[in-house]
N, C-alpha and C positions, 0 to 999 in steps of 0.2 A: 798827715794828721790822723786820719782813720787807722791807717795800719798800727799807730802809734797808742792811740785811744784801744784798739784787739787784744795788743798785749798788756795793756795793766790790767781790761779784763780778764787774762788769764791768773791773776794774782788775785781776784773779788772787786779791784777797783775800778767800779763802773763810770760810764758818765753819768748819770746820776749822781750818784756815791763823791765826785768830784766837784760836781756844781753845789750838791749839799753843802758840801764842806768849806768852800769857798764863798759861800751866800752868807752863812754864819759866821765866820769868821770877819769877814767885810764889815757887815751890819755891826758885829761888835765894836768892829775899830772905826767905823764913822760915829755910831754913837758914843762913844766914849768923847772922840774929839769934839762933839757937835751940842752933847748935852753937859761934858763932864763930869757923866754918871759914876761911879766904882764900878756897880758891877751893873751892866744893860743887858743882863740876860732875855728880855721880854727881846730884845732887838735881834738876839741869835736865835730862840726858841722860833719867832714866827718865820724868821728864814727859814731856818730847818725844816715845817713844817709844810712851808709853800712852796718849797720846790717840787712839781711832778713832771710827770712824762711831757704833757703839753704847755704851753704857754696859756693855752684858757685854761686847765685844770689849775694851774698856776694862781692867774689871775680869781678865778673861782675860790678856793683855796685862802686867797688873801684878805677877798670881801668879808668870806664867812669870818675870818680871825679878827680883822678888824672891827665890823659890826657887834662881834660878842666881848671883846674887851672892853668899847665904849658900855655896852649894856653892862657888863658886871663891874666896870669903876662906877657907871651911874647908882648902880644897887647898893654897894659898898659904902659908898658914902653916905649914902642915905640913910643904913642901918648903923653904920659907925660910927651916925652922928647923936641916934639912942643909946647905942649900946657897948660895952666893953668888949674887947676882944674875948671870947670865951666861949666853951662847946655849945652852947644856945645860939649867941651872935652867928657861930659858925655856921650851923645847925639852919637857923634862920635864914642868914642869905643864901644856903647854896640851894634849900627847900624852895625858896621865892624866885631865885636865878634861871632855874632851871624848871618850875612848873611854870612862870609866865613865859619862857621862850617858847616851852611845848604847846601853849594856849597860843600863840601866834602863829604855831603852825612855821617856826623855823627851822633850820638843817642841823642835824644832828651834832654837826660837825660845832654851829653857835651855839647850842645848848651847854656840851662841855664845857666851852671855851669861856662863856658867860658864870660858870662854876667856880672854875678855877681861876682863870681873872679877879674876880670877887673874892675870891678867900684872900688873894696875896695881897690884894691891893687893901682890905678890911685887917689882915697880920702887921703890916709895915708901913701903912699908911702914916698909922699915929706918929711914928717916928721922923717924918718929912712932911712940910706943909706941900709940896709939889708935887709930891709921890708920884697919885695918882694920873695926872697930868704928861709927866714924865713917861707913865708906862705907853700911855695911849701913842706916844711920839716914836718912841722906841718900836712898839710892833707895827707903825706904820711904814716907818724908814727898814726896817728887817723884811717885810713884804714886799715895798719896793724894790729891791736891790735882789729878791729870789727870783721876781718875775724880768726884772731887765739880767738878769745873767742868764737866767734860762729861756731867753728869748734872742742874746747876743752870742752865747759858748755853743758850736755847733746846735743848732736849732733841731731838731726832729723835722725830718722832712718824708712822709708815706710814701709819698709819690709812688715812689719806685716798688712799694710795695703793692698798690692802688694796678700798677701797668703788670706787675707778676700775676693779679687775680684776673685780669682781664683776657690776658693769654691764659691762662688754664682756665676759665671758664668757656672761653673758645673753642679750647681745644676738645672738652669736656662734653660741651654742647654738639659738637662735628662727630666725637666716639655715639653720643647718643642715640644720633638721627641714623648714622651707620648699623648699628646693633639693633634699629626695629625693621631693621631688614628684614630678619629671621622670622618676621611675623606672617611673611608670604608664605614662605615654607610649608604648605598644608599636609607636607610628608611625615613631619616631625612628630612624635610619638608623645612628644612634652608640649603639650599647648604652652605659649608664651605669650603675657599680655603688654611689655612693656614697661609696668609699672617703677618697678624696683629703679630701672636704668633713668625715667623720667624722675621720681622722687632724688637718684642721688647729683640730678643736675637742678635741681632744685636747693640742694644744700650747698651746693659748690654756688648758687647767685647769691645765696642769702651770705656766705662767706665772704664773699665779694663786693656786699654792701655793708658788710661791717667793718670790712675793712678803708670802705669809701668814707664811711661817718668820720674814721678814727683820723683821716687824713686831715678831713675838714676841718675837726678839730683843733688836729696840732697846727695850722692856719690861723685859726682865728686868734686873733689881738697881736699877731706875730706881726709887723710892717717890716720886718726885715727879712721876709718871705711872700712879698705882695706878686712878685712875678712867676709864682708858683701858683697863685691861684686861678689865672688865666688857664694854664695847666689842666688844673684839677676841673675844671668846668666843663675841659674837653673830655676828658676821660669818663667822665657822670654819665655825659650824654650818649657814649659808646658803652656804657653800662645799661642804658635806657633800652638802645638800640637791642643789645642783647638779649634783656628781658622780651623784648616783643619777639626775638626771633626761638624765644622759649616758648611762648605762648605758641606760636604754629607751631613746632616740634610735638607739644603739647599734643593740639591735635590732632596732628599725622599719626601719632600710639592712637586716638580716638578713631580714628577714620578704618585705618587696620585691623584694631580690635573690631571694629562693625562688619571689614570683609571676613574675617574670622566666622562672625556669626551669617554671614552671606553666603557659606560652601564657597571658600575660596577656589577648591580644585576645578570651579564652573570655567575660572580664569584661564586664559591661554596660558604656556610656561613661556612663550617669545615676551607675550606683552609685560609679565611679572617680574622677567628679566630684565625689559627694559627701565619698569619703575624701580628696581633694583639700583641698576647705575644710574637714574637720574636723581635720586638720593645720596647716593656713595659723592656725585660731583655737585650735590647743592652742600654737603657736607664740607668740601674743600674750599668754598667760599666762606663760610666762617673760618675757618682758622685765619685764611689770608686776611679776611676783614680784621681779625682782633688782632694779628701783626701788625695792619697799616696802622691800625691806631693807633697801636702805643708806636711805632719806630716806622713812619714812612720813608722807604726808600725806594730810588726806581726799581730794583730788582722785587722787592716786596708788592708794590703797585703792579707792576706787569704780571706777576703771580696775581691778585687778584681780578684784574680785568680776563685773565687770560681761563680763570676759573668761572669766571661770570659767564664768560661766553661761551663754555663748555656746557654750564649748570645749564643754561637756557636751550641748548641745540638737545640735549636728552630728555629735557622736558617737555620740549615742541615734539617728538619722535613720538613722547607716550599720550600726546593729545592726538599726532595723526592716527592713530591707533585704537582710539576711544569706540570706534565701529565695532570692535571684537568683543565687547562688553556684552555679556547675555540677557541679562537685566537692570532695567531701570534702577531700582535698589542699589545693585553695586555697583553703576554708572554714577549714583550720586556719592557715593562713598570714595569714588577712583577720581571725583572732580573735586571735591572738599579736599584729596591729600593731595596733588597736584597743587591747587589754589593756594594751600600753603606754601605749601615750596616754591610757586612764583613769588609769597610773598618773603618770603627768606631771602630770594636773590636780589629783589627788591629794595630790601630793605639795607644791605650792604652797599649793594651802589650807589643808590641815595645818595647815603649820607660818605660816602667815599668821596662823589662828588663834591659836597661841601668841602673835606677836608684837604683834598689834593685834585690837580687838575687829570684827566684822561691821557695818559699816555697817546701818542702816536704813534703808529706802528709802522 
């Protein structure tokens, strides 16, 4: 079915573009059989109009059309019941249509809709005692039939977009904590503070929660996607997880830049080395965490148990070590990026544990 839906895209004909066309055409032909109208175009326009990407944009979409037709047949009739059809009448309802929607503080989207609504229904009215009545049927049955087809014809499901951000923000987050390695370096001729590499993992979460929203989104009102939101609730929370393992990352560029202003070279080169690789291996614990979460398998789980208990034995090595510290000052700066980094491996296990049992080895 997808392979099949690829190639009419390659022609312009999207899924969109086919749910369109089918919403309105539908609507036409129930309304024609259901009302007996000639011509039901209010029934195709509001299909047309309410089909989008998601099913609540959709439904959204719908409210707004519907709300602003009942307002602009209500206004129509009321003017058309003073006045002749003519550039004044006109003039008048759509002046009245559209400043009281904006005095209510309604969506752009009712304003128009209450405009033009109003004028057809105020042009052709006179012609049918029912008109009026008729259209408001029409664009409810047209709305209907946009958001059940585009809640029923391959539905929008993120997910798998939601589980792509999650690994490259892992992966992103693991390159970050590795690259402030370089801030030990007190050889280096280019002072480096970190920043740039924390700011661009910073864009990669915010990316990654926009893309969570959008998930969410194509979700709700969908009930023929209720088992995907069990899913997506999982995934949030490994989003959460991330976030906090940002905020220590955070940090640890904090804690660096401070040995920075501490005369780093006061440091051993053994002990600097070692904090070296106990970062390089709290580092491989994210990646593996953000694999188990979106796809846990035993080979992916044993990778992160097997990193966990790496990360933890280089971290214990740079606390037996903590004696070689010269001063206080950078004793607390060497304990603050440490204290992080416990919490980073912490904070993967954690919730690994919730999600899968502990391997036995």
């Amino acid at each position: 079915m997808h392979k099949r839906i690829e190639q009419l895209e390659r022609f312009g004909l999207t899924l969109q573009i086919l749910k369109t066309a089918l919403a309105g055409s539908l609507s036409w032909f129930v309304a024609t059989n259901l009302l007996h109208a000639e011509f039901p175009y209010f029934a195709a326009i509001a299909a047309i109009l309410t089909v989008q990407v998601t099913v609540a944009d959709s439904v959204d979409k719908a409210t707004q059309r519907i709300i602003g037709i009942i307002g602009g047949v209500l206004l129509s009739m009321l003017i058309g019941h003073w006045f002749k059809v003519n550039a004044v009448s006109i003039f008048i309802v759509i002046l009245l249509g559209m400043g009281i929607s904006k005095a209510l503080r309604m969506n752009p989207q009712i304003i128009s809709q209450v405009a033009i609504s109003s004028l057809l229904v105020l042009a052709f009215g006179h012609f049918n005692q029912g008109y009026a009545f008729d259209r408001i049927i029409e664009t409810i049955i047209g709305s209907a039939i946009a958001v059940i087809i585009n809640a029923v014809i391959v539905p929008q499901n993120a997910i798998p977009d939601v589980e792509t951000c999650i690994v490259n923000l892992g992966e992103t987050a693991a390159k970050t904590l590795c690259s402030l390695t370089v801030l030990l370096d007190y050889t280096s001729t280019h002072r480096k503070t970190g920043r740039s590499e924390v700011n661009a993992l910073k864009k990669e979460y915010q990316k990654c929660q926009d893309t969570l929203k959008l998930a969410e989104q194509s979700l709700k009102y969908n009930f023929f996607l209720t088992n995907k939101r069990t899913r997506l609730s999982r995934l949030a929370v490994t989003i959460r997880k991330l976030d906090h393992i940002i905020i220590q990352i955070r940090g640890i560029r904090r804690g660096l830049d401070d040995l920075q202003h501490s005369k780093l070279r006061w440091l051993e080169q053994e002990f600097t080395q070692q904090l070296t690789t106990a970062m390089v291996a709290t580092s491989a614990c994210i990646v593996s965490y953000a694999n188990v979460s979106v796809k846990a398998t035993e080979a992916s789980l044993f990778q992160l148990w097997d990193a966990i208990e790496r990360a933890r034995k280089e971290q214990a090595k740079c606390l037996d070590a903590l004696q070689t510290i010269p001063t206080p000052e950078m004793l607390r700066d060497v304990g603050s990026i440490l204290t992080d980094l416990s919490r980073i491996v912490a904070e993967t296990e954690r919730q690994s544990k919730k999600a899968v049992p502990q391997p036995v080895k």
